[in-house]
Backbone bond lengths (Angstrom), bond angles and torsions (degrees), N, CA, C in turn:
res aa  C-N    CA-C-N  psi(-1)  N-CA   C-N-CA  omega(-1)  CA-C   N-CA-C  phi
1 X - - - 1.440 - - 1.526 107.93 -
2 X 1.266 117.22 156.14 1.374 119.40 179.43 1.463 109.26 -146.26
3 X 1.223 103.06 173.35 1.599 106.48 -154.12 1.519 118.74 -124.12
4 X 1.416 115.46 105.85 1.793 109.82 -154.22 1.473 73.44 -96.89
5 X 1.864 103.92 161.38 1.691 118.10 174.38 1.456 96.50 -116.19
6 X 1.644 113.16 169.34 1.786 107.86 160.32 1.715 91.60 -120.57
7 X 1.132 89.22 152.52 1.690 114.14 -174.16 1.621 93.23 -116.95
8 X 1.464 105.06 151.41 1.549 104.56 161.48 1.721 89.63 -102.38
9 X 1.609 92.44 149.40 1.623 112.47 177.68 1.523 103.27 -130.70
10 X 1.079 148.62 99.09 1.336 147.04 -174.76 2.053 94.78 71.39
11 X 1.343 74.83 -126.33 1.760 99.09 -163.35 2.066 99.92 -92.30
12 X 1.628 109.67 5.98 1.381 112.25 -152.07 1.985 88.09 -118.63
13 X 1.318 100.39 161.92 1.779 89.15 163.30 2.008 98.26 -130.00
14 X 1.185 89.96 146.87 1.705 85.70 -173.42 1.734 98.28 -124.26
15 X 1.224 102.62 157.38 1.824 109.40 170.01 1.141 103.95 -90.69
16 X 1.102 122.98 158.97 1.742 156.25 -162.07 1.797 112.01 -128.05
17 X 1.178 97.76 91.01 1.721 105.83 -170.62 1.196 90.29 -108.60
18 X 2.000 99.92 124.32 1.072 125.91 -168.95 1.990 100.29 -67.08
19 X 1.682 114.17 156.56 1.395 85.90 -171.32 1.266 118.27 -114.03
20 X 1.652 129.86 35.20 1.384 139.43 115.27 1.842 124.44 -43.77
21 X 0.806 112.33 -32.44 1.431 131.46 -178.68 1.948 102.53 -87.60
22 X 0.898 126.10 -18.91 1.354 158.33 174.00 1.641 112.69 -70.34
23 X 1.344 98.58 -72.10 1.263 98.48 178.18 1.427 109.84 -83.26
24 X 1.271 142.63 -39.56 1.303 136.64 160.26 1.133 108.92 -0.15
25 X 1.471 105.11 -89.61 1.375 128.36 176.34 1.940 126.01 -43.47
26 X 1.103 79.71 -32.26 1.915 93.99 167.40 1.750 92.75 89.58
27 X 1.329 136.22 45.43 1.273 125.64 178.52 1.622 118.06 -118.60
28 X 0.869 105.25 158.95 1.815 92.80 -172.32 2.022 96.24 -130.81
29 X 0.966 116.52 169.29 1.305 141.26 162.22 1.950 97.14 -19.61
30 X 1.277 132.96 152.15 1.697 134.27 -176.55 1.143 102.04 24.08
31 X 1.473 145.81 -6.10 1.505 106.36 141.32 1.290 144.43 -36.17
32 X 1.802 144.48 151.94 1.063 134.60 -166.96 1.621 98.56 -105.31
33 X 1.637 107.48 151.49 1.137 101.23 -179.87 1.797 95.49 -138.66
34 X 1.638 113.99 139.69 1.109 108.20 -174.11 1.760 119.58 -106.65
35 X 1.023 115.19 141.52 1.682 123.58 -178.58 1.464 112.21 -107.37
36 X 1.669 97.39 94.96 1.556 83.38 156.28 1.303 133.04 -134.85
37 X 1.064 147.57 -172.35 1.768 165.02 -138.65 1.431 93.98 -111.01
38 X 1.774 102.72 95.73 1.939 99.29 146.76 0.919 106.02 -73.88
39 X 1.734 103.50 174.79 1.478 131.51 169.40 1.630 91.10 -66.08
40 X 1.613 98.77 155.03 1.408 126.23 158.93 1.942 110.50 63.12
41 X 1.434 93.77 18.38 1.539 103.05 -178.82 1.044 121.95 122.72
42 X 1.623 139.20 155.22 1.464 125.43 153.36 1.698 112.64 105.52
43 X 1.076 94.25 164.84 1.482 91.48 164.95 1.811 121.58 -159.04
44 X 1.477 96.71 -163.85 1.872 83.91 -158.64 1.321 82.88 -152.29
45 X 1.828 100.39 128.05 1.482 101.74 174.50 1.279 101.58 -129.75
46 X 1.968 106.69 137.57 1.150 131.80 -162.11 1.665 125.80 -138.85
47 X 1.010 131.13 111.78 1.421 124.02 174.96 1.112 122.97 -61.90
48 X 1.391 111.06 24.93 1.930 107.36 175.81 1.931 80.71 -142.18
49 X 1.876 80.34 131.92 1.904 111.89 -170.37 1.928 88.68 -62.52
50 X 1.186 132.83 120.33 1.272 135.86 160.30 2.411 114.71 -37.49
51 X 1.578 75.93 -45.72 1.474 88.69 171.36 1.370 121.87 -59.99
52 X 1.053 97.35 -59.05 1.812 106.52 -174.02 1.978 97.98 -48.30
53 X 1.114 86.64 -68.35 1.805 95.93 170.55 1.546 132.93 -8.07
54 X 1.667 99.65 -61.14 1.555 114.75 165.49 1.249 128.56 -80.84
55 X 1.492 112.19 -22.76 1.542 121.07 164.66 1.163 124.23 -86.06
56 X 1.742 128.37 -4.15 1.427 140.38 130.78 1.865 119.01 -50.60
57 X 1.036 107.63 -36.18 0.904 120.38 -155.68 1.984 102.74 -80.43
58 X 1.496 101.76 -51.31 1.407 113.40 177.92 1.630 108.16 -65.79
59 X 1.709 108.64 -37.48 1.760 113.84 175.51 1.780 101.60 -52.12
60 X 0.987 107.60 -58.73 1.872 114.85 -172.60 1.596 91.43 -50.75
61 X 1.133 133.26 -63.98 1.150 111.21 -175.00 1.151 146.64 -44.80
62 X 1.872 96.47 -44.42 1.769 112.57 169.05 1.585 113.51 -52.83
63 X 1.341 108.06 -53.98 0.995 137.90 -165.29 1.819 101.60 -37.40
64 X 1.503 92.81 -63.39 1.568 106.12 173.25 1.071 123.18 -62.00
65 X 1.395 114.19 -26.65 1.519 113.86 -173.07 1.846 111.45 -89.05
66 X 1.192 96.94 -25.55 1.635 99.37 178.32 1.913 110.94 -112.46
67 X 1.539 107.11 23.40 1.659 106.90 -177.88 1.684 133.42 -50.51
68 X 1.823 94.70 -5.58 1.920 100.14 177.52 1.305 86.76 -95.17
69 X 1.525 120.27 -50.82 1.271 80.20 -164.65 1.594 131.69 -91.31
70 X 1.435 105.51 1.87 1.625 108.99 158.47 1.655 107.22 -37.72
71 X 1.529 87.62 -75.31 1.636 100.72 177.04 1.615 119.37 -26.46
72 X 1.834 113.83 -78.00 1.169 102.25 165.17 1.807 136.73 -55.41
73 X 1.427 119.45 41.17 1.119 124.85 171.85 0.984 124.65 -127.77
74 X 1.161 98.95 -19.44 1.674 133.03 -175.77 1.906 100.65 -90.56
75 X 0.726 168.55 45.42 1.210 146.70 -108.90 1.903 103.04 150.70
């Protein structure tokens, strides 16, 4: 486990990600990082948009399901 701090920065307070925990994650300095709400409490912060994720997810499908005629459009 590791231990993020909040700093006040102006009028804002920001967390302090240690920067082993940094590269883990593969994020650098103005990268975005997203926070969200598990079940049963808690949360999980991640540099990949949860959203983007499932709407990749439904594209792969179309994608597969209609691949001639992608193809024939492309063409």
């Amino acid at each position: 486990m590791s231990e993020l701090k909040l700093r006040k920065v102006g009028n804002s307070l920001a967390i302090t990600v240690p920067v082993h925990m940094a590269a883990k994650m593969k994020v650098a300095e103005g990268d975005t990082l997203y926070l969200t709400d598990l079940p049963g409490g808690g949360y999980r912060l991640t540099p990949h948009d949860p959203d983007l994720v499932e709407q990749m997810k439904v594209m792969d499908s179309l994608m597969s399901r209609y691949r001639n005629t992608l193809k024939a459009l492309s063409e």
